[in-house]
Backbone as CSV, one residue per row, in Angstrom:
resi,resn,N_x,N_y,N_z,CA_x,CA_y,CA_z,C_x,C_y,C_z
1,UNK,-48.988,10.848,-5.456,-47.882,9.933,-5.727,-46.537,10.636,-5.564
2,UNK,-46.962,11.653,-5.935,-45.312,12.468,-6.071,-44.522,12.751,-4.648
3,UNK,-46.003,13.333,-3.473,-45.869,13.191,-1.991,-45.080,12.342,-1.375
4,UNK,-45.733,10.996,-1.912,-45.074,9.953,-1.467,-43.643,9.679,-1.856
5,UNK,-43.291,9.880,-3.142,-42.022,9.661,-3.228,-40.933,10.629,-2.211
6,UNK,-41.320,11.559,-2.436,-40.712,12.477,-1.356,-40.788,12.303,-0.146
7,UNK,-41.797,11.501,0.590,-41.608,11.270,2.169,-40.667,10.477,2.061
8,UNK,-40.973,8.821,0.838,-40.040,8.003,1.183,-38.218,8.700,0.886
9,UNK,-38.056,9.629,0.507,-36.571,10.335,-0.019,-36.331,10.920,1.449
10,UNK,-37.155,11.379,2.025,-37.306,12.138,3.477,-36.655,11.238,3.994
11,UNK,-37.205,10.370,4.503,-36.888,9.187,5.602,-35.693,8.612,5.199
12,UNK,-35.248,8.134,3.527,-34.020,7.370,3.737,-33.534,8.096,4.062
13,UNK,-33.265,9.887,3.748,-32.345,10.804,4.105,-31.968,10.566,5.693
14,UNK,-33.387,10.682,6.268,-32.627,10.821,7.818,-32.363,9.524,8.147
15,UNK,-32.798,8.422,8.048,-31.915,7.094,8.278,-30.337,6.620,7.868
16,UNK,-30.324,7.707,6.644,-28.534,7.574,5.888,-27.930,8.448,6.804
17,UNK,-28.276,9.616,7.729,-27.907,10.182,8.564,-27.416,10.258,9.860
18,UNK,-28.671,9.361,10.461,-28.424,9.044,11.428,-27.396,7.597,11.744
19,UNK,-27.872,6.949,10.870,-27.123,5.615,10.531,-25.720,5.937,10.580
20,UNK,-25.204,7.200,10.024,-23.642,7.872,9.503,-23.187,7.753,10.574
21,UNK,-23.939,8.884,11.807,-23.687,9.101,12.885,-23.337,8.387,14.212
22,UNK,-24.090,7.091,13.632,-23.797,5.372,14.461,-22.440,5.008,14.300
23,UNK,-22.346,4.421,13.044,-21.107,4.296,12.193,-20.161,5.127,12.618
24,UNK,-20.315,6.069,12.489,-19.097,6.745,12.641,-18.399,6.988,14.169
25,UNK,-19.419,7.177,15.261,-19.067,6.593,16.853,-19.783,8.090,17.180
26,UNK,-20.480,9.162,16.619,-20.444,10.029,16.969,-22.310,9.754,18.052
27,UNK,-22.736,9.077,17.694,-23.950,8.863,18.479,-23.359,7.176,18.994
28,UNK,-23.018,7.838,20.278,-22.039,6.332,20.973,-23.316,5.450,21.460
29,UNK,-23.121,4.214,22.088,-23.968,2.902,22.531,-25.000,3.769,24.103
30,UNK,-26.293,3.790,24.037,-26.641,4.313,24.809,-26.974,5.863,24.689
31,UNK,-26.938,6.491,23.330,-27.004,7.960,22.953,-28.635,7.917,22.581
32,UNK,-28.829,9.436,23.415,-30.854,9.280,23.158,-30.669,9.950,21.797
33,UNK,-31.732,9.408,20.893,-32.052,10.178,20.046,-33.640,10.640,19.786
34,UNK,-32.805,12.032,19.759,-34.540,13.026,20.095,-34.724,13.074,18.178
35,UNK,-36.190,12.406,18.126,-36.846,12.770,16.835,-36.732,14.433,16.454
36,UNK,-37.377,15.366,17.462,-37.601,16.833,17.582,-36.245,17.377,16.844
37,UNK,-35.266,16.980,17.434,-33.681,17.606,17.786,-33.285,17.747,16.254
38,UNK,-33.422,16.018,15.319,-32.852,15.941,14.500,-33.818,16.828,13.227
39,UNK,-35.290,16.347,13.534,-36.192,16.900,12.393,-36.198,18.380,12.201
40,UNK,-35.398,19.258,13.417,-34.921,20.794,12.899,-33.676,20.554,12.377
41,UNK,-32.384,19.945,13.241,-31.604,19.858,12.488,-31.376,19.909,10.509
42,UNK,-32.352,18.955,10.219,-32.257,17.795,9.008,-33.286,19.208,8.481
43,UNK,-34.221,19.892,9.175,-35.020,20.666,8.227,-36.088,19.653,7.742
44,UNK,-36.797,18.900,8.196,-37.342,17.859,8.398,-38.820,18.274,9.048
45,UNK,-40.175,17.352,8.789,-41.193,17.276,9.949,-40.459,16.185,10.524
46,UNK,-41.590,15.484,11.688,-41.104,14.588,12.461,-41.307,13.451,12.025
47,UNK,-42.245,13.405,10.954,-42.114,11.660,10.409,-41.875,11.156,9.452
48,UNK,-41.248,11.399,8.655,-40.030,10.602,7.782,-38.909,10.378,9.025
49,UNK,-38.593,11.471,10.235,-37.347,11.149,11.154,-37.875,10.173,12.005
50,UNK,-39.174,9.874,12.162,-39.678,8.801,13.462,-39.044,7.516,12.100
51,UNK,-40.147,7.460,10.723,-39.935,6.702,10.076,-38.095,5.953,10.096
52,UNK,-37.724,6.689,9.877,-36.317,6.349,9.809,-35.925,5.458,11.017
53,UNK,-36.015,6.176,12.223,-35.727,5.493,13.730,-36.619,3.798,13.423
54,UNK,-37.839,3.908,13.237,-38.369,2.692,13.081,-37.409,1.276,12.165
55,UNK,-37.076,2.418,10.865,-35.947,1.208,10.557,-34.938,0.665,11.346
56,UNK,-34.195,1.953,11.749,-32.778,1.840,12.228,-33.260,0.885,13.549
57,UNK,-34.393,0.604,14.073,-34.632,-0.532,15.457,-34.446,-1.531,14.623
58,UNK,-35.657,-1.623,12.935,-35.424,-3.038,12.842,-34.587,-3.643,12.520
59,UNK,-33.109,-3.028,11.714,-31.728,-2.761,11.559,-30.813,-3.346,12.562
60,UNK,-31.691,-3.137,14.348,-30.616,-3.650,15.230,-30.069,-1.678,15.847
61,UNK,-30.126,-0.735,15.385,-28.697,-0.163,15.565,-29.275,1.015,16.198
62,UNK,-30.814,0.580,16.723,-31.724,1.581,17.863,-32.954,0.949,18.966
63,UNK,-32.439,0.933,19.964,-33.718,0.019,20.560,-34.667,0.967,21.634
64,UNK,-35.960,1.071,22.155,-36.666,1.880,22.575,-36.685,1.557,24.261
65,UNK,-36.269,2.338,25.278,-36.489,2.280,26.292,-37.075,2.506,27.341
66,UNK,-37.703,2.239,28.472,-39.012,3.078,29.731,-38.426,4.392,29.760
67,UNK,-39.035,5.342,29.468,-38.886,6.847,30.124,-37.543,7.312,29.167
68,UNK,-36.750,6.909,28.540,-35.369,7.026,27.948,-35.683,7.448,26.363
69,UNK,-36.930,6.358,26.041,-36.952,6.392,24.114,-36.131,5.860,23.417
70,UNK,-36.204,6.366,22.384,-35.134,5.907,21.147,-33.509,5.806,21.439
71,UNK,-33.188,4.893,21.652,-31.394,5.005,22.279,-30.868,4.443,21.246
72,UNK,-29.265,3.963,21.068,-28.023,3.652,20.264,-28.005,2.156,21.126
73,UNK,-28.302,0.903,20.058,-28.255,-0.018,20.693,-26.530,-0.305,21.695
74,UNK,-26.597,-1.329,22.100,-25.291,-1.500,22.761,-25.027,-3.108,22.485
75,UNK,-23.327,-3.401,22.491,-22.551,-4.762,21.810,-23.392,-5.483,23.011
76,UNK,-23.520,-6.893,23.068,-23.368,-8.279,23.697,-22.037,-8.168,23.748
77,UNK,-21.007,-7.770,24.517,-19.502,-7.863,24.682,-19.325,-9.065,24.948
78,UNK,-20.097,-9.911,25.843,-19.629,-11.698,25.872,-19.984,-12.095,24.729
79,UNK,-21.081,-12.413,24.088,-21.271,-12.878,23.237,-20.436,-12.893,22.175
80,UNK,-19.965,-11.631,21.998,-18.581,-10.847,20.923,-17.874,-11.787,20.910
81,UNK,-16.964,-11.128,22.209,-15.882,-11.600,22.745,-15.864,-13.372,22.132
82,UNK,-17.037,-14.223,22.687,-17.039,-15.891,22.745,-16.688,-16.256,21.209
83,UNK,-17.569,-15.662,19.962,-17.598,-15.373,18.946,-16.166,-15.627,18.509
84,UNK,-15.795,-14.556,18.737,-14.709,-13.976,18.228,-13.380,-14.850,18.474
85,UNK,-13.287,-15.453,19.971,-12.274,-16.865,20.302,-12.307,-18.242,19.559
86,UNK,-13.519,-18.286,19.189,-14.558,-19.301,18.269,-13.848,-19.057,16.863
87,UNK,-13.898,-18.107,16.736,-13.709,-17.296,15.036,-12.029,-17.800,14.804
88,UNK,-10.795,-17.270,15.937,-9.309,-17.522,16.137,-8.855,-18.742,15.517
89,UNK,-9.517,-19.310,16.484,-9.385,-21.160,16.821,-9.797,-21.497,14.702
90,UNK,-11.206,-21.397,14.545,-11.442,-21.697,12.962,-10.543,-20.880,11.741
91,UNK,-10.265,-19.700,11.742,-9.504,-18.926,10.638,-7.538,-19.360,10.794
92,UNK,-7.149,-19.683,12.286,-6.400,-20.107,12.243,-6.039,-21.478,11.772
93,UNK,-6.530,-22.297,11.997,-6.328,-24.039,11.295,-6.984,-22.973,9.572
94,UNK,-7.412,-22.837,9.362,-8.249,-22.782,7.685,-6.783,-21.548,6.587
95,UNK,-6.376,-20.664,7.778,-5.181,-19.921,7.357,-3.902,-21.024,7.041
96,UNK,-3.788,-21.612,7.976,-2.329,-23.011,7.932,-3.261,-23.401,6.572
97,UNK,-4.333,-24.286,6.579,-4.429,-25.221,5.476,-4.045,-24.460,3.840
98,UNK,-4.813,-23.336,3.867,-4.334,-22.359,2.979,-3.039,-21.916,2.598
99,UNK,-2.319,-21.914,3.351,-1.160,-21.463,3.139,-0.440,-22.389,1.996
100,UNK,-1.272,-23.955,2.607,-0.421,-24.647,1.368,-0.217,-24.889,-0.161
101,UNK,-1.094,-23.913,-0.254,-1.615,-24.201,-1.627,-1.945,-22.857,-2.316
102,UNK,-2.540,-22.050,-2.068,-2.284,-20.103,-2.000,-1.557,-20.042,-3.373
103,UNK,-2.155,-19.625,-4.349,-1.478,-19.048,-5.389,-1.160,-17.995,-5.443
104,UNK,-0.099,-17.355,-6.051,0.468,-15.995,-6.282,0.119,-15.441,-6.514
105,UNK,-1.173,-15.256,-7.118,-1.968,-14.286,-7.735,-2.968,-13.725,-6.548
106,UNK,-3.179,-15.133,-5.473,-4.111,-14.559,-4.535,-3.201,-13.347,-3.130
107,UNK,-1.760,-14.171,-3.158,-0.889,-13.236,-2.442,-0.806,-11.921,-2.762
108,UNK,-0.825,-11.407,-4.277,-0.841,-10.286,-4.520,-2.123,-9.634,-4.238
109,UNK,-3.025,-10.243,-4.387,-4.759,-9.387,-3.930,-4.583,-8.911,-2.544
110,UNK,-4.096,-9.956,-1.776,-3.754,-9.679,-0.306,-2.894,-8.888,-0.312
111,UNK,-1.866,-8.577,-1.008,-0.684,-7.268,-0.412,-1.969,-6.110,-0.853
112,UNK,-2.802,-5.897,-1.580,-3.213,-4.959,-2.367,-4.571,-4.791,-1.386
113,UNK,-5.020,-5.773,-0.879,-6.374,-5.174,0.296,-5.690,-4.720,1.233
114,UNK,-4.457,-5.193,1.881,-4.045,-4.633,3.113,-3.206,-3.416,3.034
115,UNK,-3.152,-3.180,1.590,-2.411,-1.788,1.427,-4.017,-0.088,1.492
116,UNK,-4.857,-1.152,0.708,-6.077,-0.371,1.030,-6.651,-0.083,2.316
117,UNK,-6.605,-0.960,3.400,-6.972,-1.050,4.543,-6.142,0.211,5.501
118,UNK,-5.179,0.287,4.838,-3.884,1.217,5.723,-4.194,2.360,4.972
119,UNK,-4.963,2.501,4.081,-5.332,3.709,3.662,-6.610,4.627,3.879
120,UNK,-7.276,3.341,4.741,-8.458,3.649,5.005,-8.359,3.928,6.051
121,UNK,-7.740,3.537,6.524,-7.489,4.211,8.280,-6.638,5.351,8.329
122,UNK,-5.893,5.786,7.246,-5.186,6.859,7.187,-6.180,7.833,6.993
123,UNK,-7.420,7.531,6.516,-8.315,8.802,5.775,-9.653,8.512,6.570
124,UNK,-9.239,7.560,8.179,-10.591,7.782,8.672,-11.604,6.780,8.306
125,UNK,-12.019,6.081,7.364,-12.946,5.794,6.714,-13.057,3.861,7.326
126,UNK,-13.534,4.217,8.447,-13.492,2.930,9.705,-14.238,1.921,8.897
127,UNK,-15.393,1.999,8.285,-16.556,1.022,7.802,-15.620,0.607,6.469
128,UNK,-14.790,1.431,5.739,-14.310,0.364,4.412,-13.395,-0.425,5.114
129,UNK,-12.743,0.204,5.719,-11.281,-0.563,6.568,-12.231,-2.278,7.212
130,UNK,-13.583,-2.094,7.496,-13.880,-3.213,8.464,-14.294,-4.289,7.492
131,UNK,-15.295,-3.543,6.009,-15.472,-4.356,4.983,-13.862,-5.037,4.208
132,UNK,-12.497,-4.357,4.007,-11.521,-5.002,4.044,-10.937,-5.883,4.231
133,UNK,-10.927,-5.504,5.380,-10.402,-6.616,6.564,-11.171,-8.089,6.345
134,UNK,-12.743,-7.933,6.474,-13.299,-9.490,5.792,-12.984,-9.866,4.460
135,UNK,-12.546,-8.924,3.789,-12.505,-9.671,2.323,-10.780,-9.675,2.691
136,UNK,-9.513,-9.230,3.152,-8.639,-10.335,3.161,-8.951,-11.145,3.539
137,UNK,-9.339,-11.843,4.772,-9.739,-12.972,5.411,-10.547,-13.979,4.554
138,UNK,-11.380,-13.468,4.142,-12.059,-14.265,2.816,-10.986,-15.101,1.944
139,UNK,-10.344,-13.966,1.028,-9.183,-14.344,0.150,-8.574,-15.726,0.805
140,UNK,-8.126,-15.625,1.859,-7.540,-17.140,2.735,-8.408,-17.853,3.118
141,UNK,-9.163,-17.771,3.637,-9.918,-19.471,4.165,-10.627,-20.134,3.189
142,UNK,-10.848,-18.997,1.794,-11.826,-19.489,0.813,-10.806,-20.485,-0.345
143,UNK,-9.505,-20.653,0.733,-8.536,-21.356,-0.363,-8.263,-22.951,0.759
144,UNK,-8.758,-23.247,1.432,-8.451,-24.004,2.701,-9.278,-25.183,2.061
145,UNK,-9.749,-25.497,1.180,-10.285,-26.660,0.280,-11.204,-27.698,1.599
146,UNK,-11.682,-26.788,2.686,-12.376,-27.637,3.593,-13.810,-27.067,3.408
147,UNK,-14.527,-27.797,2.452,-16.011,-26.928,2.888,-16.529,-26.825,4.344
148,UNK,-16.407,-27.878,5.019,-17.332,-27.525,6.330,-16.716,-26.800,7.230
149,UNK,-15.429,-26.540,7.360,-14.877,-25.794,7.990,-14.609,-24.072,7.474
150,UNK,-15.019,-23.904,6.523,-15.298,-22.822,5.743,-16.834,-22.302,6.092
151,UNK,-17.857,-23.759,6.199,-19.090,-23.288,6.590,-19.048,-22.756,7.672
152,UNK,-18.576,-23.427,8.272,-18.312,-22.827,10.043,-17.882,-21.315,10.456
153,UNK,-16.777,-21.095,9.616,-16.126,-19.826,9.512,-17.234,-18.730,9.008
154,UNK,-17.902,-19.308,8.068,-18.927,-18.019,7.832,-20.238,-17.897,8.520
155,UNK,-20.815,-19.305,9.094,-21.358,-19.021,10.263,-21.366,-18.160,10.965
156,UNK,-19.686,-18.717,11.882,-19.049,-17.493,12.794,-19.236,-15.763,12.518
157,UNK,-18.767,-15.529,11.176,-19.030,-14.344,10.674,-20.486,-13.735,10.761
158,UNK,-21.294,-14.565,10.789,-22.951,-14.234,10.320,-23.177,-13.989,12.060
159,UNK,-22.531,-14.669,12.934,-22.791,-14.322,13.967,-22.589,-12.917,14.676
160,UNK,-21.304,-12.881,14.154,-20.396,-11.926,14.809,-21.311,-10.185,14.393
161,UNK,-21.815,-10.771,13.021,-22.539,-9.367,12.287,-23.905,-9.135,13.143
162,UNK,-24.508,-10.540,13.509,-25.684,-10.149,14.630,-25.322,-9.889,15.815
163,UNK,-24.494,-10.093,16.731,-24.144,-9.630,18.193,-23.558,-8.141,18.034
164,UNK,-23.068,-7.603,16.593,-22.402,-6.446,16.981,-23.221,-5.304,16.117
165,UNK,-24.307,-5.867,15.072,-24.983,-4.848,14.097,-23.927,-4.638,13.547
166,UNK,-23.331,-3.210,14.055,-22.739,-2.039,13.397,-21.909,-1.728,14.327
167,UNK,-20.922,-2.518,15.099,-19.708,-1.929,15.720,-19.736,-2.050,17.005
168,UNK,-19.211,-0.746,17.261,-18.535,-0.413,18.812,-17.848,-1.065,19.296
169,UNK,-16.843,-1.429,18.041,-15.839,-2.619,18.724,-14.220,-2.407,17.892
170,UNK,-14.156,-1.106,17.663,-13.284,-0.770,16.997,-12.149,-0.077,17.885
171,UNK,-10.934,-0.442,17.821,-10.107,0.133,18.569,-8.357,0.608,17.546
172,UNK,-8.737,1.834,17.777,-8.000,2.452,16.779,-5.947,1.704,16.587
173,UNK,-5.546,1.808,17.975,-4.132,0.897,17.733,-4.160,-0.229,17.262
174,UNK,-5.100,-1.268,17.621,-5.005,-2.461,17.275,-5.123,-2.905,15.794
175,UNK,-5.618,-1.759,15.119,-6.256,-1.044,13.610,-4.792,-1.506,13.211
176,UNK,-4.338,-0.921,13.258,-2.884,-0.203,12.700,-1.845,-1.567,13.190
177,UNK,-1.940,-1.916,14.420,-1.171,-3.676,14.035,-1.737,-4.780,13.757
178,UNK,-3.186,-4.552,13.281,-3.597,-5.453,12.731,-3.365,-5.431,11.175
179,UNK,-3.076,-4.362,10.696,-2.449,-4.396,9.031,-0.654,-4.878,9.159
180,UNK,-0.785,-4.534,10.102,0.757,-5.286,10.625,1.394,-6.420,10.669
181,UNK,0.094,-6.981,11.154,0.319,-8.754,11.066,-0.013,-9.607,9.999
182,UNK,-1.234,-8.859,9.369,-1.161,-8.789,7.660,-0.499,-9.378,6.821
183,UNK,0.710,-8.098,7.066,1.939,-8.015,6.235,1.978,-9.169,6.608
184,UNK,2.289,-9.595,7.934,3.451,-11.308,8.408,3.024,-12.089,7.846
185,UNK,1.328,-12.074,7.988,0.982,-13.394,6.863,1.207,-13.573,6.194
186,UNK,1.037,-12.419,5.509,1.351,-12.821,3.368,2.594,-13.543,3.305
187,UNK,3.969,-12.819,4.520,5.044,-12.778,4.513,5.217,-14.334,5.024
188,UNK,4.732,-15.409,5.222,4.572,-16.281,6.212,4.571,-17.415,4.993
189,UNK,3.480,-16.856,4.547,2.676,-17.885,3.019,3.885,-17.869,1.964
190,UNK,4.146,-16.820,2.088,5.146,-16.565,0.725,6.443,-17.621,0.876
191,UNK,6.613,-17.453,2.252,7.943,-18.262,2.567,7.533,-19.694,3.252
192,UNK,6.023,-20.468,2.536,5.604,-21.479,3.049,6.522,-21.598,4.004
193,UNK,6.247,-20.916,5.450,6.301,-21.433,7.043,5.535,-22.112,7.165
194,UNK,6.644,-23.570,8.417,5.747,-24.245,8.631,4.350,-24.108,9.340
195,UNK,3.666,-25.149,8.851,2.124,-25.325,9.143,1.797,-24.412,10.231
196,UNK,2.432,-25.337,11.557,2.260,-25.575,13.030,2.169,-23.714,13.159
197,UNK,3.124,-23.104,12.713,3.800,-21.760,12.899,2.117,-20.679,12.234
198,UNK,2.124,-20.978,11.320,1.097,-20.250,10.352,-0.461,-20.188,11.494
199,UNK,-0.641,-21.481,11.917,-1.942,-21.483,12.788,-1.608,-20.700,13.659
200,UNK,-0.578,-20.766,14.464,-0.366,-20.143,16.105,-0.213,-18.535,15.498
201,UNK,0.143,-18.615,14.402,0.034,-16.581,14.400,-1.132,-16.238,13.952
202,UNK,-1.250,-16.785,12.960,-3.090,-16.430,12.680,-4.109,-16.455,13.710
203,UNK,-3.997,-17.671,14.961,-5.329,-17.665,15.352,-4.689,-16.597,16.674
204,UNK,-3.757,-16.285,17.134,-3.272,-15.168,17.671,-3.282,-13.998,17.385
205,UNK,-3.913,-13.510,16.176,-4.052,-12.303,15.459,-5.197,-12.050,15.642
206,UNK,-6.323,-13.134,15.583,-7.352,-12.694,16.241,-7.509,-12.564,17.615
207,UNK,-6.901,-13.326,18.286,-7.156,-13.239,19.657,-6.441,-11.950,20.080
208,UNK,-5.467,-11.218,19.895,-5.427,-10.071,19.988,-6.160,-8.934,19.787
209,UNK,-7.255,-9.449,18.415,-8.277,-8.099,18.653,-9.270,-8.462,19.963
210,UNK,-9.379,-9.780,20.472,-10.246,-9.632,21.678,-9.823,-8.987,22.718
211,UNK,-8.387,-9.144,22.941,-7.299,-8.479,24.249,-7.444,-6.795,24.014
212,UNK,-7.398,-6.574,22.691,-7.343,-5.183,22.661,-9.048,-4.730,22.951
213,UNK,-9.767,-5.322,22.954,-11.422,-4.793,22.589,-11.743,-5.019,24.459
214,UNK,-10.797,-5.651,25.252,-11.150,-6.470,26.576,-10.578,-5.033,27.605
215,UNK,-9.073,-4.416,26.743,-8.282,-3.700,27.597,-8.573,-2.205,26.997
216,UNK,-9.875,-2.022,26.415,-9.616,-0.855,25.462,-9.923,0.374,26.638
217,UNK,-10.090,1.577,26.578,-10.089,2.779,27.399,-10.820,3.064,26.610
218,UNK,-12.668,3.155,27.546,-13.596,4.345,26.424,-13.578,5.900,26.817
219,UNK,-12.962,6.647,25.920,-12.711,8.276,26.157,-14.290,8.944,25.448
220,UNK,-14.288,9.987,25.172,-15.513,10.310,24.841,-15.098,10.652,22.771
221,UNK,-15.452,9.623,21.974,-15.664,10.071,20.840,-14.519,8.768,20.232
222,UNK,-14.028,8.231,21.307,-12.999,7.083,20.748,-13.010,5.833,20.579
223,UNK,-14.291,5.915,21.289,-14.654,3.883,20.931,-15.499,4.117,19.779
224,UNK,-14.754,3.910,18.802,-15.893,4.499,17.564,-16.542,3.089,17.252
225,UNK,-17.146,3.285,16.031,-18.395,2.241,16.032,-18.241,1.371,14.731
226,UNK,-16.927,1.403,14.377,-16.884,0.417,12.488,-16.534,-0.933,12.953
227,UNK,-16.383,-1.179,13.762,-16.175,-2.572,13.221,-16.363,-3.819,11.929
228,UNK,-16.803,-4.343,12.258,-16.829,-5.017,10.749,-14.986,-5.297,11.094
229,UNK,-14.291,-4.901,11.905,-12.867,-4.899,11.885,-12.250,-5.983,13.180
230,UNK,-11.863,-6.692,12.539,-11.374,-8.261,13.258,-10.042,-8.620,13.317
């Protein structure tokens, strides 16, 4: 019994590992991963590290190829992309409806995630910045008093989390004016702008992360992998 607990401690180890290494962009879309390589690395046998890989396929965030093996899955970039225009169009009308009604108390949560978000990217830390980023967005549409259009929106979201797993859709400038435009919102709500105005920047805020994700430059170590960031 005791064996066992320890294989299973084995395996999450190298799955929290390798998983890191996804996440973090350092094993990019298309990166082999050798069981052998890591199970010296990790100080490891080889199967708690096969074990692990087996999750991380059913996870989405490793798929097995002819002659290649264990690889770093890769985005549906259309699918994303369609998603994601889909996503504009809904958070923008649900941002306007919100705006009208938005209590002060929720404006301040929002200055206070997007101050976290700018801190998370100051310190690197791509995966809180992407969990962020949905919970401002949350904070607003979850005030838009439209259930079905709220259903829709989290649909969208549930989608967006299956076409991308775990990233590779993160682009570091767009990071940094996307806490930018942030600010405008809050700044937007606060000074109930009109309606018409509130939709066209919101659903333009997203459509800018598609322009930036469409025009991005992959260098080696820079298309990192947090997304979760919209």
């Amino acid at each position: 019994m005791e064996n066992q607990k320890k294989n299973i401690s084995k395996t999450q180890y190298a799955y929290e590992v390798i998983r890191s290494r996804i996440v973090d962009g350092i094993y990019g879309p298309g990166h082999r991963v050798v069981i052998d390589q890591i199970a010296r690395e990790l100080k490891l046998s080889a199967i708690p590290v096969r074990e692990a890989i087996r999750q991380l396929e059913s996870d989405g965030f490793i798929q097995y190829k002819p002659y290649s093996g264990a690889i770093v899955s890769k985005i549906n970039e259309a699918e994303y992309l369609e998603t994601l225009t889909v996503l504009a169009v809904l958070e923008g009308y649900a941002t306007a409806l919100s705006s009208k009604t938005i209590a002060q108390e929720d404006l301040k949560r929002l200055e206070m995630v997007n101050e976290e978000m700018n801190e998370a990217l100051f310190n690197f830390e791509f995966e809180q910045f992407g969990e962020l980023n949905r919970k401002f967005h949350s904070i607003i549409y979850e005030r838009c008093g439209n259930s079905r259009l709220l259903e829709e929106i989290q649909q969208a979201w549930q989608r967006m989390s299956q076409v991308r797993q775990f990233g590779f859709t993160f682009v570091p400038q767009r990071a940094r004016e996307s806490v930018k435009e942030h600010a405008r919102i809050i700044q937007m709500m606060k000074e109930r702008a009109p309606f018409a105005e509130i939709e066209e920047f919101a659903r333009q805020h997203k459509l800018n992360t598609a322009k930036a994700f469409q025009e991005r430059k992959v260098e080696p170590k820079i298309e990192q992998s947090v997304t979760r960031f919209l």
